[in-house]
C-alpha positions in Angstrom: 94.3 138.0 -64.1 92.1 139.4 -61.4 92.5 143.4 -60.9 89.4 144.2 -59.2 90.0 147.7 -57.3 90.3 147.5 -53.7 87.1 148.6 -51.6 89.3 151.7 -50.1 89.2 154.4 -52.5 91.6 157.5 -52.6 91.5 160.9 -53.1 93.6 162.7 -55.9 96.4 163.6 -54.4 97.6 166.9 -55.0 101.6 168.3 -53.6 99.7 171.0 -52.1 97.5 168.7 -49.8 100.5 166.4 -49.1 102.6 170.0 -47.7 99.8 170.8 -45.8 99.7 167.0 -44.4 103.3 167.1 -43.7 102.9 170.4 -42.1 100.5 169.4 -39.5 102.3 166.3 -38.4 105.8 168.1 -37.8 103.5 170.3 -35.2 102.4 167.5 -33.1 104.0 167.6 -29.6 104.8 164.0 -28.3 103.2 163.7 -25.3 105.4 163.4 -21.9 107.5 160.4 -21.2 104.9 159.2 -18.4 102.2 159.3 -21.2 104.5 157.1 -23.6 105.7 155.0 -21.5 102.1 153.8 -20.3 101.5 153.5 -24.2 104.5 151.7 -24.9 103.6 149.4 -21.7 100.3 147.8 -23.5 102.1 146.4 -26.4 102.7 143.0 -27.0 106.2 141.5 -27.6 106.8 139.2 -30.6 109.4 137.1 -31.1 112.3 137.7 -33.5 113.4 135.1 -36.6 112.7 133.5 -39.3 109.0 133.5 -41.2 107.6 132.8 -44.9 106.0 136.2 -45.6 103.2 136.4 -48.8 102.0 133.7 -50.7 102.6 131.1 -53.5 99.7 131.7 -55.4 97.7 135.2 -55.7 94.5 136.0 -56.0 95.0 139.7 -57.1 98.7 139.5 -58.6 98.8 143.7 -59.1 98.5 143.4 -55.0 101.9 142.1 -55.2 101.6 139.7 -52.1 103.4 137.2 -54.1 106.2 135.1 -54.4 106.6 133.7 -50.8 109.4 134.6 -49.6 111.9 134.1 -46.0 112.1 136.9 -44.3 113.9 137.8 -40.8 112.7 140.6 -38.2 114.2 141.0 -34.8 111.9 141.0 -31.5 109.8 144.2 -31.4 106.3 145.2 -29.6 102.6 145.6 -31.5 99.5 147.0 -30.2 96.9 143.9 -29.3 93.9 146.1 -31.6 93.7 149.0 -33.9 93.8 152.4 -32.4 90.4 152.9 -30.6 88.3 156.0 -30.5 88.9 156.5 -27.2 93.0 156.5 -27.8 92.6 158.1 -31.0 90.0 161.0 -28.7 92.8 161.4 -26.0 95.6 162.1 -28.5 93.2 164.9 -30.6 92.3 166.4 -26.9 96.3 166.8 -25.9 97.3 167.9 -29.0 94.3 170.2 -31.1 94.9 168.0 -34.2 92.9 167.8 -37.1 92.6 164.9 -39.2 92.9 165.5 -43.2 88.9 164.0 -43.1 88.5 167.1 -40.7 90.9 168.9 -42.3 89.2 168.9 -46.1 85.7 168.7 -44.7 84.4 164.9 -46.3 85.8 161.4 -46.2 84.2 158.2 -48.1 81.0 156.5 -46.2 80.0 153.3 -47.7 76.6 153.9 -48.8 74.8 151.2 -46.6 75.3 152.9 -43.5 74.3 155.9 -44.6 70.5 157.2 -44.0 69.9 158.6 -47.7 73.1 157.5 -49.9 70.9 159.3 -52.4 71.3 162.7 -50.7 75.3 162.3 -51.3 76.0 161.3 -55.0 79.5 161.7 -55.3 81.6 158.5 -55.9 85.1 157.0 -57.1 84.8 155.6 -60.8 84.0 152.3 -60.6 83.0 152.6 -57.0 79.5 153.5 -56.2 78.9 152.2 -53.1 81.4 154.8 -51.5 80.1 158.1 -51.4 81.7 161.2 -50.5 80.1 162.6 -47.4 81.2 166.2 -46.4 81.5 166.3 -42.6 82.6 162.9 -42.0 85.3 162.2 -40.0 86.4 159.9 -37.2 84.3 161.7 -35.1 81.6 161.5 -37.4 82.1 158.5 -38.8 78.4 158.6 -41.3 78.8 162.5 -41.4 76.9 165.0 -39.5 74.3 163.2 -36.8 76.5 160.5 -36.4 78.7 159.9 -33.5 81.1 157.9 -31.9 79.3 158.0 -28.2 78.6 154.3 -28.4 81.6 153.5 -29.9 84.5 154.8 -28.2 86.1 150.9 -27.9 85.8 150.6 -31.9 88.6 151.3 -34.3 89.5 155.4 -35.0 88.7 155.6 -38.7 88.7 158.2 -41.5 92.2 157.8 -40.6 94.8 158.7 -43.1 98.2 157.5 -43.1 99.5 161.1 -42.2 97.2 160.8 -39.5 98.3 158.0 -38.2 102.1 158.9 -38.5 100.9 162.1 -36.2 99.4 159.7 -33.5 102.9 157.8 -33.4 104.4 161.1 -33.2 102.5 161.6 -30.0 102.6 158.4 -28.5 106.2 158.1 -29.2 105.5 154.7 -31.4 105.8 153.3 -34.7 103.6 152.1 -37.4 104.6 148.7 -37.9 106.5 147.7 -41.0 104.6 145.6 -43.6 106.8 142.3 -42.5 106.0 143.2 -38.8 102.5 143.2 -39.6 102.4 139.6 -41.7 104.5 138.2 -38.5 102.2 139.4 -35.8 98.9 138.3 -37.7 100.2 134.6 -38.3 100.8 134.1 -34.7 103.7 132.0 -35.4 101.3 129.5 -38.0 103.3 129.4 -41.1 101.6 129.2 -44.9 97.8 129.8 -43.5 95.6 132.0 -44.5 93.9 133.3 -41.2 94.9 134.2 -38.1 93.9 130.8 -36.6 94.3 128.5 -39.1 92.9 127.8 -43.0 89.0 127.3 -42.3 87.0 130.7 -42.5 84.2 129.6 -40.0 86.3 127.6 -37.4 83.3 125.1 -35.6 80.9 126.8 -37.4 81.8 130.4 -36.1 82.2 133.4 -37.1 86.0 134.5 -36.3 86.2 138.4 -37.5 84.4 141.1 -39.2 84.2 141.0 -42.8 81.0 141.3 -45.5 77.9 138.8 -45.7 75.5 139.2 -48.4 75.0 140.4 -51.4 78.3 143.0 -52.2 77.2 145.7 -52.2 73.5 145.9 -52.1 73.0 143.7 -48.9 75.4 143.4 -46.0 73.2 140.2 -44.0 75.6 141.4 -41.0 75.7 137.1 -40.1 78.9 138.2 -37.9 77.1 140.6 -35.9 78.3 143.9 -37.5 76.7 146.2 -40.8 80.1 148.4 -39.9 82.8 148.3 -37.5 83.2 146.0 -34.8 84.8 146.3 -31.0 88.5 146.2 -31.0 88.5 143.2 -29.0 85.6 141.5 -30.5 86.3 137.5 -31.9 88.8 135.4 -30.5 92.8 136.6 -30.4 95.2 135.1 -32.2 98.2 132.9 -30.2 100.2 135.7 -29.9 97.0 137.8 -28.0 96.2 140.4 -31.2 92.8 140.9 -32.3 91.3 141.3 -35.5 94.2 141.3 -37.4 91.9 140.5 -40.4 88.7 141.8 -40.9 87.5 144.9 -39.6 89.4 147.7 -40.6 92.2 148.3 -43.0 95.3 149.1 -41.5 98.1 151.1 -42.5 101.7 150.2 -41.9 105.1 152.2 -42.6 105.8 150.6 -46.3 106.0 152.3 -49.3 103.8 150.2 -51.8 105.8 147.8 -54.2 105.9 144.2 -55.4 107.4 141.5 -52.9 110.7 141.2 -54.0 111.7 137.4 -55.8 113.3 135.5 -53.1 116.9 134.8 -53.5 117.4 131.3 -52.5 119.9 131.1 -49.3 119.6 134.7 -49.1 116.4 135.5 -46.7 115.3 139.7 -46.5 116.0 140.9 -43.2 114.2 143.5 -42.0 113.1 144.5 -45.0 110.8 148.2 -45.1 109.0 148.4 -48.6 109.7 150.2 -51.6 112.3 152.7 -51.8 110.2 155.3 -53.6 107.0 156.0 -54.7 104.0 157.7 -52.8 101.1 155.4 -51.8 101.6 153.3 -48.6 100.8 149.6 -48.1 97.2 149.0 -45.8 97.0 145.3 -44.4 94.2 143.2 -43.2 90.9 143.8 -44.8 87.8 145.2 -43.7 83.8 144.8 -42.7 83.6 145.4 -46.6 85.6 142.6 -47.6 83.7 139.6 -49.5 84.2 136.8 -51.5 82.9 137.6 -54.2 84.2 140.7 -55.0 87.3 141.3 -52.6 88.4 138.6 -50.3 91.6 140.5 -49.2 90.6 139.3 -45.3 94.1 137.1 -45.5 97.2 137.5 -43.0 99.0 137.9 -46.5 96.8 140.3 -48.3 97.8 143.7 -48.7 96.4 146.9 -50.8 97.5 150.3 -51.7 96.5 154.2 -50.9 97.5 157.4 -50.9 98.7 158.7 -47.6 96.2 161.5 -47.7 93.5 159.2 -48.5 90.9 158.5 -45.5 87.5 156.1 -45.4 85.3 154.8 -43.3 86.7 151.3 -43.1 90.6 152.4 -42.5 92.4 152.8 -39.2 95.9 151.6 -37.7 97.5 150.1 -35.2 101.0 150.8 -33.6 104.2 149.2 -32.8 107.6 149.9 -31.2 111.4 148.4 -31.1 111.6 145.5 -28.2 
């Protein structure tokens, strides 16, 4: 059995960070019902009914992303890309909050896009190539000297799951639910394992962000990015969402658990996740994610963190009811 960590470490979560977490999201004003209703206005609609959600066969069975299994979801609405800096900017400027990167002064930076990874030698066990960088943030996505200038149409990240529950507080949205998410990056293709199809170079091309190279000493950036990529960079899938894989983890509303075992004649309808526990599901993959170490880029693959838990390669996207 395969139980190689995921490449999104987390912090040690501690009941007085998560109070402090909780705190700053029940201050967040929502914005006015002009501001969220021009938010709500550039989601996309997907279609309610019937889908296979997860897989037959796992790669990482501890992901829990097996058994397949019928699920039904009504209609509802889904952001076309991940929150972009420039969203993420306008939220931060209306409301004064602080992310929990900004909040506890350091996030994770993986090591290649940093100047001296030498100069920060903190890491996770078993995770070296994450270092912990005091003064990163979404802002700062490498840590002090780094900005977002140039990349204000690139995913928010550092982004914790609190965080992202304070931006939907805001904007008067959701976080999709895990089922939501698997629907809206199929596209309405059933049992593949991209967001276009089964072939991870479609005519030859590259079709989202992910890891080339040697993992983790040499990212050969073939796709066109060492770190994060445009929001709207690679082809959409049929239902007009971009990098759905690839890119940037992001988080959605579940609790993490095990898919359930189907019942046969008996498909899960709307179902939301665990019923306890405290880390949250993140779906999608990332720019870190390679074959030969974590090939979690599929519409089906799923990991866990802990809400407080931020890096350089996680962000969200939001939803809403139809």
């Amino acid at each position: 059995m395969d139980t190689k960590p995921c490449c999104t470490p987390e912090i040690d979560p501690m009941a007085a960070l998560t109070a402090r977490c909780e705190a700053a999201l029940a201050e967040v004003t929502p914005a006015t019902p002009e501001v969220q209703a021009e938010l709500r206005d550039a989601l996309v609609e997907i279609p309610g009914g019937f889908f296979d959600m997860g897989t037959r066969r796992s790669t990482y069975p501890d992901d829990g992303d097996s058994p397949r299994r019928k699920v039904h979801l009504r209609p509802y609405l889904i952001a076309p890309t991940s929150v972009t800096n420039a969203e993420f900017a306008r939220f931060t400027t209306a409301t004064g909050y602080r992310t929990v990167a900004e909040a506890e002064g350091w996030s994770f930076v993986f090591h290649l896009l940093l100047a001296d990874p030498e100069a920060h030698p903190t890491s996770p066990p078993g995770l070296n190539w994450w270092r912990q960088v005091h003064g990163a943030s979404w802002q700062h996505p490498e840590g002090p000297g780094s900005s977002i200038t140039t990349r204000m149409d690139h995913p928010a990240v550092h982004i914790s799951w609190f965080d992202a529950q304070a931006y939907c507080r805001w904007a008067g949205l959701i976080l999709p639910s895990e089922a939501q998410w698997e629907r809206a990056a199929r596209g309405g293709l059933a049992h593949k394992k991209y967001p276009w199809g089964d072939t991870l170079l479609p005519q030859g091309q590259h079709a989202m962000n992910i890891f080339q190279g040697s993992f983790p000493q040499q990212n050969t950036a073939e796709d066109g990015y060492i770190g994060t990529a445009p929001v709207r960079a690679y082809q959409p899938n049929a239902y007009g969402l971009y990098n759905m894989t690839g890119n940037v983890w992001e988080w959605v509303s579940d609790r993490f658990g095990p898919h359930p075992a189907p019942i046969k004649g008996k498909p899960d309808r709307e179902p939301q996740g665990a019923a306890t526990g405290h880390a949250r599901v993140q779906r999608g993959g990332s720019y870190l994610c390679h074959d030969s170490y974590c090939d979690r880029y599929h519409v089906h693959s799923r990991t866990r963190n802990d809400p407080e838990s931020s890096t350089g390669n996680i962000g969200f996207r939001v939803a809403a009811p139809a």
